[in-house]
TORNULO-648748 format. One record per residue (C-alpha): chain; x, y, z; residue number from 1. Coordinates in Angstrom, 2 decimals, decimal comma. Layout:
// residues N
<site cadena="A" X="X" Y="Y" Z="Z" num="NUM"/>
...
// end
This chain:
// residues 273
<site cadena="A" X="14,34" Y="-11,78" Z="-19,18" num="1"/>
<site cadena="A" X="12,52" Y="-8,40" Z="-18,25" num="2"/>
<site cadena="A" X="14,04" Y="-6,49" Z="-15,52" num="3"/>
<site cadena="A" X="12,32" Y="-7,28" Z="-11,64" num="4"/>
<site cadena="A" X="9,39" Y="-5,02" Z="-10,86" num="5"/>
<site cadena="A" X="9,34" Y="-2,91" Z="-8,59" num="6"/>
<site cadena="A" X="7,57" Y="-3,71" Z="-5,05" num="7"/>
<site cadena="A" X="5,78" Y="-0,29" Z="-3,16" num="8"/>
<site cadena="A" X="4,39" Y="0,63" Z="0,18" num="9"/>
<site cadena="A" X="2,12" Y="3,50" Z="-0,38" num="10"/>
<site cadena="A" X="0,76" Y="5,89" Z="2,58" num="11"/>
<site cadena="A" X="-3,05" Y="6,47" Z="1,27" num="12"/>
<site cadena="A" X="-3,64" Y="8,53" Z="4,79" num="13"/>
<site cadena="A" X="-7,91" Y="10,18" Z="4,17" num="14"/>
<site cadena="A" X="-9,89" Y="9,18" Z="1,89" num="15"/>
<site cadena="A" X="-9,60" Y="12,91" Z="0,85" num="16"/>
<site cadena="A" X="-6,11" Y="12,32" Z="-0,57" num="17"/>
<site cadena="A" X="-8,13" Y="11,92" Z="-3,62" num="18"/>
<site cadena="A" X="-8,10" Y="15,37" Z="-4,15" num="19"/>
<site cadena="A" X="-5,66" Y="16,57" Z="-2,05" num="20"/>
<site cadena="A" X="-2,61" Y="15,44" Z="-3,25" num="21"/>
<site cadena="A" X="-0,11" Y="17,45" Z="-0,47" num="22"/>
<site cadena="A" X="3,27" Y="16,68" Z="-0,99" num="23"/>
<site cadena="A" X="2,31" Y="12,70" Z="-1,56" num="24"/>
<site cadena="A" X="0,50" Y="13,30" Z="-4,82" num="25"/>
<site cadena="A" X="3,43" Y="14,96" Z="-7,34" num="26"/>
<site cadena="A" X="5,86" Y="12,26" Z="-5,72" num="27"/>
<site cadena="A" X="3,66" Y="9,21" Z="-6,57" num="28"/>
<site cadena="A" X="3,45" Y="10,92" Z="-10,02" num="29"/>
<site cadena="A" X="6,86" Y="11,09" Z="-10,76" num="30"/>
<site cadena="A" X="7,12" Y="6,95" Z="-9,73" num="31"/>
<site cadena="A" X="4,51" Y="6,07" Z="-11,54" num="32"/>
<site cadena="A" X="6,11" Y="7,78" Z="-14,78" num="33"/>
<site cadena="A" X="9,55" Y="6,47" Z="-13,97" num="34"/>
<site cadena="A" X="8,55" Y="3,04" Z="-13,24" num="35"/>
<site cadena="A" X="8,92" Y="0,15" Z="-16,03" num="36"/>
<site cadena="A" X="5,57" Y="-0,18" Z="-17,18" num="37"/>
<site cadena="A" X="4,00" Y="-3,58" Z="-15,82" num="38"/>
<site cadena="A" X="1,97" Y="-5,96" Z="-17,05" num="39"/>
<site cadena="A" X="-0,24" Y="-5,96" Z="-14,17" num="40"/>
<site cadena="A" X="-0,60" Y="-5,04" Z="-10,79" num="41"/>
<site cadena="A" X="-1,73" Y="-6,34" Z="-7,47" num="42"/>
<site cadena="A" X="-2,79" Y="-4,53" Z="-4,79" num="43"/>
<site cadena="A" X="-2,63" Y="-5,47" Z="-1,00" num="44"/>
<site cadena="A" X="-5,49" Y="-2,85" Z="0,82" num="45"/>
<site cadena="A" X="-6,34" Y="-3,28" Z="4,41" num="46"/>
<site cadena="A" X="-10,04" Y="-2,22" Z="3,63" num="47"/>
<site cadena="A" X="-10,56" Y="-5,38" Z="2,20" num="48"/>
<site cadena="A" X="-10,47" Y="-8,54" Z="5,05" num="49"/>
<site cadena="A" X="-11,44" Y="-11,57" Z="4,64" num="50"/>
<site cadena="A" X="-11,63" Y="-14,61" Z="7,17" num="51"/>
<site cadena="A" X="-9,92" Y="-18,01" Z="6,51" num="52"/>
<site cadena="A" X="-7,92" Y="-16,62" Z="4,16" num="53"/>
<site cadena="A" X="-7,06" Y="-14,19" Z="1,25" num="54"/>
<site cadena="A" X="-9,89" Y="-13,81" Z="-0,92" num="55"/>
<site cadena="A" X="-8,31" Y="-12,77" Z="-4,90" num="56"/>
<site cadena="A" X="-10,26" Y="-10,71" Z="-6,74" num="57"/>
<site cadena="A" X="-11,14" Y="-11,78" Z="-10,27" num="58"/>
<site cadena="A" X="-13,48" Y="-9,58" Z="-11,80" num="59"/>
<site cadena="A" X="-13,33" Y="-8,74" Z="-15,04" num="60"/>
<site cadena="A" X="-13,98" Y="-5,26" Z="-15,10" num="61"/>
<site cadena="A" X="-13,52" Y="-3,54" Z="-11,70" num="62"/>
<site cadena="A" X="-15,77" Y="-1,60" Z="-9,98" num="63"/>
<site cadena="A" X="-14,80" Y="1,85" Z="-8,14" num="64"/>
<site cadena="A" X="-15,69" Y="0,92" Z="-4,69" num="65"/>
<site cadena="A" X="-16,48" Y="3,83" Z="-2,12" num="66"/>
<site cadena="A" X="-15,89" Y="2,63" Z="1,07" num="67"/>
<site cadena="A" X="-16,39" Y="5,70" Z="3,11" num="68"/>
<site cadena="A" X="-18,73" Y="7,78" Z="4,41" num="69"/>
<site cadena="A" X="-19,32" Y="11,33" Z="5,89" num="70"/>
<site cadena="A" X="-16,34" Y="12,80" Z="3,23" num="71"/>
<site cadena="A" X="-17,65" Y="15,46" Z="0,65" num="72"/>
<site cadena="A" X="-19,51" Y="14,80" Z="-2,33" num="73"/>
<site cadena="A" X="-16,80" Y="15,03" Z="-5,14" num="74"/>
<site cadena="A" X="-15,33" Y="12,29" Z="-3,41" num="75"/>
<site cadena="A" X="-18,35" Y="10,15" Z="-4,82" num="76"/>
<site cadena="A" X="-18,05" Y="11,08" Z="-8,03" num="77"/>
<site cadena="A" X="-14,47" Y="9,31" Z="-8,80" num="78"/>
<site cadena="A" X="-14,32" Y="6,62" Z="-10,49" num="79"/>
<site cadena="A" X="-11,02" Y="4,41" Z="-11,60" num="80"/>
<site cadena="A" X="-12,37" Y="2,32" Z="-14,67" num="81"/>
<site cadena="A" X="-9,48" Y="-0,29" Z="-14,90" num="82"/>
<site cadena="A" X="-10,04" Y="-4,05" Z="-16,10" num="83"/>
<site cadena="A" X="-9,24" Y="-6,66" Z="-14,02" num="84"/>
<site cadena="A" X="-6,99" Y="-9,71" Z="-14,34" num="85"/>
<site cadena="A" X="-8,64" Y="-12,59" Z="-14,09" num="86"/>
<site cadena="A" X="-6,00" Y="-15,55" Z="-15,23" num="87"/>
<site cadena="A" X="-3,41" Y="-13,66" Z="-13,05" num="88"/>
<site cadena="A" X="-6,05" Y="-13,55" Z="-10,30" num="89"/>
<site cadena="A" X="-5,81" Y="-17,61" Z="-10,69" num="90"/>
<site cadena="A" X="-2,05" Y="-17,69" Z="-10,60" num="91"/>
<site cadena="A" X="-1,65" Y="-15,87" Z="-7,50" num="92"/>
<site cadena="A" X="-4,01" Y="-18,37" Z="-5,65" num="93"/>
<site cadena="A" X="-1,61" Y="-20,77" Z="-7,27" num="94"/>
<site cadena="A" X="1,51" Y="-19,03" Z="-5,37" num="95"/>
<site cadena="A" X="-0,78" Y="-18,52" Z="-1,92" num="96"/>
<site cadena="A" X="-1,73" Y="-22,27" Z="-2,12" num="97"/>
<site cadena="A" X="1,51" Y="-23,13" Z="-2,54" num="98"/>
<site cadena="A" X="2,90" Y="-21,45" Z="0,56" num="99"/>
<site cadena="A" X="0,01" Y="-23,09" Z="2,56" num="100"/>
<site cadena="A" X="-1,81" Y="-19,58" Z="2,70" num="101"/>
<site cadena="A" X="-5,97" Y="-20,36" Z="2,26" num="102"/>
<site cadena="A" X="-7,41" Y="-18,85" Z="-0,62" num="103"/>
<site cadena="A" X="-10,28" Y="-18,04" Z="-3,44" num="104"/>
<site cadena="A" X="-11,47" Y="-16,36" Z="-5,94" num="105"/>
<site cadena="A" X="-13,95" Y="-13,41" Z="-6,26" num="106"/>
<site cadena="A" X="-15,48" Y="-12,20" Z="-9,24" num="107"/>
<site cadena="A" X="-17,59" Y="-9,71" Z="-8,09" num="108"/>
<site cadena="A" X="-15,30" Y="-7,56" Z="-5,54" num="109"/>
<site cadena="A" X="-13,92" Y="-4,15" Z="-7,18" num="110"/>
<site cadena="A" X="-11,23" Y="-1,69" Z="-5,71" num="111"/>
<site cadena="A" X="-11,65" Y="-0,25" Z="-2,29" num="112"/>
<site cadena="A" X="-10,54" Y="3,44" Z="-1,64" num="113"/>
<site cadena="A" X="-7,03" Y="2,06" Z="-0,66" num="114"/>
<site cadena="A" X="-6,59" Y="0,67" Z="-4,40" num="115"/>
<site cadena="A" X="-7,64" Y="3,36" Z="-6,43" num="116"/>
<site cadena="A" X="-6,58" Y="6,46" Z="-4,35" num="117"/>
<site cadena="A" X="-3,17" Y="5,86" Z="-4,83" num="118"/>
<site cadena="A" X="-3,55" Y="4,36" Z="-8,11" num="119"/>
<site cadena="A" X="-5,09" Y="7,88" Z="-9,30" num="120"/>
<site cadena="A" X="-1,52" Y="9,48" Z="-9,50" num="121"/>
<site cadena="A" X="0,79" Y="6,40" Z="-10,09" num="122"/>
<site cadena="A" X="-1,26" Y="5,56" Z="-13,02" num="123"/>
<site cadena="A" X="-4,00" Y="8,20" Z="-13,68" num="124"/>
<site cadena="A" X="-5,26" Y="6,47" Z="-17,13" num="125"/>
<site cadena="A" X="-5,90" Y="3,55" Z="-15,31" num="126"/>
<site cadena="A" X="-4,82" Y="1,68" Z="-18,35" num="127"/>
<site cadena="A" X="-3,16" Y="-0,61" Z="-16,30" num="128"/>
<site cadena="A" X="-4,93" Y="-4,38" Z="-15,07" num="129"/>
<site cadena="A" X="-5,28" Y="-4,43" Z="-11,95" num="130"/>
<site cadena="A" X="-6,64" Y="-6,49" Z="-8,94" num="131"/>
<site cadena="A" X="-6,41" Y="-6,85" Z="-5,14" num="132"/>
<site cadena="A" X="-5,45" Y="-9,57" Z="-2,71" num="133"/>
<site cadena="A" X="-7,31" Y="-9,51" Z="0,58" num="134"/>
<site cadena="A" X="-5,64" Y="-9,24" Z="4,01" num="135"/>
<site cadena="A" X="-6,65" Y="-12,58" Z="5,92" num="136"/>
<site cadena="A" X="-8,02" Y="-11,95" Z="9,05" num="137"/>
<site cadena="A" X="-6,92" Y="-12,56" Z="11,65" num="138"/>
<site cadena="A" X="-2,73" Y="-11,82" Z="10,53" num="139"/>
<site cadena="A" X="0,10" Y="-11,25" Z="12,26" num="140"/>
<site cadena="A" X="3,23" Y="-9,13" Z="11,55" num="141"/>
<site cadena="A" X="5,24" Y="-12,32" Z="10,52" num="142"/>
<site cadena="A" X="2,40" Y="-14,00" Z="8,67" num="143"/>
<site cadena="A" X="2,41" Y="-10,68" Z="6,61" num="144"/>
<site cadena="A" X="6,20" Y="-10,77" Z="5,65" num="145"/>
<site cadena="A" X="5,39" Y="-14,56" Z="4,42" num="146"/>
<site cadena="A" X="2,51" Y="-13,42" Z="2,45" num="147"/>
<site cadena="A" X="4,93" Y="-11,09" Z="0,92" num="148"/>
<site cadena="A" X="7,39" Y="-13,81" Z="0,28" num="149"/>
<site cadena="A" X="4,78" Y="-15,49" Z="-1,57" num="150"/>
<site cadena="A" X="3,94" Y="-12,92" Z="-3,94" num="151"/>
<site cadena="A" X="7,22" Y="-12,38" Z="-4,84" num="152"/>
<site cadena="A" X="8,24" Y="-14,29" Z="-7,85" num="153"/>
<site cadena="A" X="5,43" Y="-12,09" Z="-9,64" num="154"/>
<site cadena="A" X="7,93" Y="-9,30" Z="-9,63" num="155"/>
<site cadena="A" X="10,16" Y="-11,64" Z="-12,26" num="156"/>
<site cadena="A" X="6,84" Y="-11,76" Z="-14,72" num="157"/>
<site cadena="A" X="6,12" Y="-7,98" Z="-14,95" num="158"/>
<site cadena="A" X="3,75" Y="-7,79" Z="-12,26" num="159"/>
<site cadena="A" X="4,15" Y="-4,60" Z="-9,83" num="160"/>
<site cadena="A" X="3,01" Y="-5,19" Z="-6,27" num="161"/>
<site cadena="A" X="1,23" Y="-2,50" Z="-4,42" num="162"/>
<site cadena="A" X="0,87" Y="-2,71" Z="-0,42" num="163"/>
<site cadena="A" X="-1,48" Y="0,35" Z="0,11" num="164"/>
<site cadena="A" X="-1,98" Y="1,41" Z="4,31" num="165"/>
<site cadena="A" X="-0,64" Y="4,49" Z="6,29" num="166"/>
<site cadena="A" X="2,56" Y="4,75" Z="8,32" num="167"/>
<site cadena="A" X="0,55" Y="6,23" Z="10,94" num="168"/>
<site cadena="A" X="-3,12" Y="5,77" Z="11,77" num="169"/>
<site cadena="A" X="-4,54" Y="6,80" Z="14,50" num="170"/>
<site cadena="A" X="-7,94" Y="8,71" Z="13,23" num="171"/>
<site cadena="A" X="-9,01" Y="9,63" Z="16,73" num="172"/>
<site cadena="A" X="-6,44" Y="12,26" Z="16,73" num="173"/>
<site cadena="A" X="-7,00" Y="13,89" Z="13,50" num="174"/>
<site cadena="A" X="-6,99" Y="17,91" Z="13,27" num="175"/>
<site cadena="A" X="-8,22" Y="19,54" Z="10,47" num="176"/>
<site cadena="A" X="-6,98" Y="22,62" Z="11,27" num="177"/>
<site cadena="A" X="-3,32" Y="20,93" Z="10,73" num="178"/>
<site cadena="A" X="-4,58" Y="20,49" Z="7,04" num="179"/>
<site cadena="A" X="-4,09" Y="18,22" Z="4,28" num="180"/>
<site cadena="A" X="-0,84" Y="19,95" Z="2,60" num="181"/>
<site cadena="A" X="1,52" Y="17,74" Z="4,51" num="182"/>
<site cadena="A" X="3,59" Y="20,43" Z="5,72" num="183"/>
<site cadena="A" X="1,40" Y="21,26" Z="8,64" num="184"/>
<site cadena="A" X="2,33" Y="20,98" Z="12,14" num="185"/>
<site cadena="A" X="2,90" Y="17,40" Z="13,14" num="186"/>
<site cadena="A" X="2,07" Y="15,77" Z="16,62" num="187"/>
<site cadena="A" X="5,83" Y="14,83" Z="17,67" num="188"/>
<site cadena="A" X="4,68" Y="11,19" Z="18,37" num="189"/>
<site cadena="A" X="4,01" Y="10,67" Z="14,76" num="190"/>
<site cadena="A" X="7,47" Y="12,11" Z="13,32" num="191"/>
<site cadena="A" X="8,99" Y="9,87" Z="15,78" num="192"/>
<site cadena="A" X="7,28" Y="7,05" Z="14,92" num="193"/>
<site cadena="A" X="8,04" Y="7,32" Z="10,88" num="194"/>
<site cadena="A" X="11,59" Y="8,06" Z="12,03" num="195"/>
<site cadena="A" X="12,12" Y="4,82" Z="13,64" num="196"/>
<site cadena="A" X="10,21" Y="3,25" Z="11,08" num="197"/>
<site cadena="A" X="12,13" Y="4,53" Z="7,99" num="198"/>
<site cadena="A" X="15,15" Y="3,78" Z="9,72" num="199"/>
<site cadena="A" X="14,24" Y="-0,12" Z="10,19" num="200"/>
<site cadena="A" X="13,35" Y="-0,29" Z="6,39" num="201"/>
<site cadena="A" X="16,36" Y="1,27" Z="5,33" num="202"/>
<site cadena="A" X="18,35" Y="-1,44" Z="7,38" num="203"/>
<site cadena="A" X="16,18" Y="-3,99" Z="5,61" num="204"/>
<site cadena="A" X="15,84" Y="-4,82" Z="9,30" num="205"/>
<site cadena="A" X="12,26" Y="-6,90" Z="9,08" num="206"/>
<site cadena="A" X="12,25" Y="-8,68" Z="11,98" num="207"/>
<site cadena="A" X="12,69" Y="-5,88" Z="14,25" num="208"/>
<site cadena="A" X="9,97" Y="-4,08" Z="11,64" num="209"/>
<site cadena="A" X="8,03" Y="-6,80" Z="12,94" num="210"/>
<site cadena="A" X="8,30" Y="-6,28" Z="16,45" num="211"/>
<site cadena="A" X="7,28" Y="-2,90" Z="15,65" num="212"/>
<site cadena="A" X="4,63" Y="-2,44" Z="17,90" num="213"/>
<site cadena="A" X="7,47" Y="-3,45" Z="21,50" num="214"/>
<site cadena="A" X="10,15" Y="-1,59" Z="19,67" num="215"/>
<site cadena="A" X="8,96" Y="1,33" Z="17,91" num="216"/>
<site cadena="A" X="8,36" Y="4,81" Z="19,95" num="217"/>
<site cadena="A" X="4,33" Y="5,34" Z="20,81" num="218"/>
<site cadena="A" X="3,76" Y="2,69" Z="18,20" num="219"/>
<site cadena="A" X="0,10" Y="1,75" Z="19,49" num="220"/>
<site cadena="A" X="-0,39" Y="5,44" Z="19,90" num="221"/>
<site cadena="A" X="0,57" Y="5,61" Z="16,12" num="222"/>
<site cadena="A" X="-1,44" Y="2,01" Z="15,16" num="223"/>
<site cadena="A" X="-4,14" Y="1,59" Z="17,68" num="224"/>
<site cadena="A" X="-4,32" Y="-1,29" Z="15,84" num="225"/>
<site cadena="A" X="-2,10" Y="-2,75" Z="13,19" num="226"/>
<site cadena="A" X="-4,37" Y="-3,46" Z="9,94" num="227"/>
<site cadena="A" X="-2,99" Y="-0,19" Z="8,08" num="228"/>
<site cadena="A" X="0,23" Y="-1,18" Z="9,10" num="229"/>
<site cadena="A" X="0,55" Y="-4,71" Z="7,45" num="230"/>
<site cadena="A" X="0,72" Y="-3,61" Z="4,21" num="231"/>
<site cadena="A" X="4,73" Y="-3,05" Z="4,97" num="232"/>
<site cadena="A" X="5,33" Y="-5,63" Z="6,28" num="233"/>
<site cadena="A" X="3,76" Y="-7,21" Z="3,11" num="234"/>
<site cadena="A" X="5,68" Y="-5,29" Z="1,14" num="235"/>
<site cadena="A" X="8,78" Y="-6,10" Z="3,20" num="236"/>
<site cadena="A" X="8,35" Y="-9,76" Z="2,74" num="237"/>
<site cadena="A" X="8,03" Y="-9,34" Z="-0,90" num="238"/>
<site cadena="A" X="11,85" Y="-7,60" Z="-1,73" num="239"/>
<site cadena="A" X="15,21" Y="-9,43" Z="-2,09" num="240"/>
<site cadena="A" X="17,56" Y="-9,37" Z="0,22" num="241"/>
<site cadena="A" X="19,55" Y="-6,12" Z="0,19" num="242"/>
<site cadena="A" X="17,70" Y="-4,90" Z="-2,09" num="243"/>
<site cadena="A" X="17,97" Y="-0,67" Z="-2,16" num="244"/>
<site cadena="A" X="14,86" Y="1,30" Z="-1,00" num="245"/>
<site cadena="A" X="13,98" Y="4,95" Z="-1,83" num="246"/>
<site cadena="A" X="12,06" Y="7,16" Z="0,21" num="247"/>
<site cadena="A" X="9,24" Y="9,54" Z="-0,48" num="248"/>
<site cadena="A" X="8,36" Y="11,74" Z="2,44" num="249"/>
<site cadena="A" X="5,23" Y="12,56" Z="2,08" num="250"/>
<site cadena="A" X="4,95" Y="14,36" Z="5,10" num="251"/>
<site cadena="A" X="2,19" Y="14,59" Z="7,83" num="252"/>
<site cadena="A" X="-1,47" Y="15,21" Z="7,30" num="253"/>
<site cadena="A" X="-3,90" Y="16,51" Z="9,29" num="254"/>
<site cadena="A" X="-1,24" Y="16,79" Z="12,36" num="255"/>
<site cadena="A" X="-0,98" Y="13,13" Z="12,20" num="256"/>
<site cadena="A" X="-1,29" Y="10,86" Z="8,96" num="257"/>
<site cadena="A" X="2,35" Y="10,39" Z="8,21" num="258"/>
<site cadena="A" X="2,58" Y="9,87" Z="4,14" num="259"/>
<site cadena="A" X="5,60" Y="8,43" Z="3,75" num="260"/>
<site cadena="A" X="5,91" Y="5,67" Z="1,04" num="261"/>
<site cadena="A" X="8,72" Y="3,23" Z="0,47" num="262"/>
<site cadena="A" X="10,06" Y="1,69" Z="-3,31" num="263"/>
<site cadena="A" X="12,26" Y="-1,30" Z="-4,06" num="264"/>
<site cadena="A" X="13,14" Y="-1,94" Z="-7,35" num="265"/>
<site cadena="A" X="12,60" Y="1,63" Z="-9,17" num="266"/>
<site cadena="A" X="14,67" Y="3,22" Z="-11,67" num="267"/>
<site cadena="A" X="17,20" Y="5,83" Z="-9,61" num="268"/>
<site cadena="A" X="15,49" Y="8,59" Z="-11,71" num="269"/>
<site cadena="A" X="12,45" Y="7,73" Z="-9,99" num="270"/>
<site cadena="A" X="14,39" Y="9,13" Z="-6,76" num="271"/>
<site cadena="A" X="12,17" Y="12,11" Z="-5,29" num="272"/>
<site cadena="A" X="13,60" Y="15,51" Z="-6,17" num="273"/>
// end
């Protein structure tokens, strides 16, 4: 039996990460080229919501969806031509249906900005299938961590699972003249925030993770609400029990867009430098 795959939390932050890759960008490189090649992967976005359950993606080709507006005009141009998975597609709705989570199929959604921005530098020949799993709406932190749980046992059949969202999001208090680089200055409420936060994960401590928004310093301040934040949790769900995490600090964009991103299940040369 293949080795488990590996299970990420990836900070997407701006749109703009595109083309800015900061210190985020090499980091996600380096994974991507470290990481056991899978046979698939499924992505967990929260610009893609669906009511009454998670909605499954099953196109066969998908499309380079850009869900944003007001950014500059290269932005428009990308374009992340990977196929789909449609027989996976089935078996997760399989999994969901078994853990009493509603579900369907969609064979005409492609991949939002927070599937194929990160996806650029993990696996920039997008040679790779690849499909998303809607966030039901509405979703709770613990209804997240099971959601995980049931997307787990793809990890044992190749499948790498991607929870894309930011560890901090509040885009009210953006400042451009912080910049994209990551090594700007930072707002202190944000570096406090992805303190506590990569602390919890690095306890494997989930169900204070989930509590995050009572426990957590300036935590609605840093999620003025949660959707970007659910993606961990999802992620959380989805790892073993004790399982090792690495950390890749990404830094903080734009004063506050903390990039950190979190990996279970990666090769230890896969550790950031």
């Amino acid at each position: 039996m293949s080795a488990k795959q590996a299970v990420l939390f990836v900070s997407h932050g701006s749109p703009t990460f595109a083309v800015e890759p900061g210190l985020a960008g090499p980091q996600l490189r380096q994974l991507g080229v470290a990481l056991a090649r899978p046979s698939a992967i499924v992505v967990i976005s929260p610009h893609w919501m669906t009511r009454g359950g998670a909605l499954i993606s099953a196109a066969t080709q998908q499309e380079t969806i850009h869900d944003f507006g007001g950014f500059p005009a290269e932005l428009y141009t990308l374009q992340y031509p990977a196929q789909g998975a449609p027989a996976l597609a089935a078996r997760v709705a399989t999994l969901l249906q078994q853990a009493g989570i509603a579900t369907g199929l969609d064979e005409t959604r492609g991949l939002d900005h927070g599937a194929w921005v990160p996806l650029r530098y993990l696996y920039p020949d997008a040679d790779v299938p690849v499909f998303q799993v809607a966030l039901p709406y509405p979703l709770d932190t613990h209804a997240a961590l099971a959601l995980g749980r049931a997307l787990r046992p793809l990890r044992d059949e190749g499948v790498l699972l991607l929870a894309s969202g930011s560890l901090t999001h509040n885009l009210y208090e953006i400042s451009r003249e912080a910049g994209a680089s990551g090594t700007g200055d930072a707002e202190a409420y944000a570096l406090a925030f992805t303190h506590w936060v990569r602390e919890t994960v690095q306890a494997g401590d989930w169900q204070r993770l989930a509590d995050y928004r009572r426990l957590a310093p300036e935590a609605v301040r840093a999620h003025p609400t949660d959707e970007h934040f659910l993606p961990l949790l999802i992620a959380a769900g989805a790892t073993e029990d004790s399982e090792a995490v690495q950390v890749f600090d990404g830094g903080v964009t734009y004063g506050v867009l903390a990039m950190e991103s979190y990996a279970w299940g990666v090769p230890a040369q896969a550790r950031p430098q």
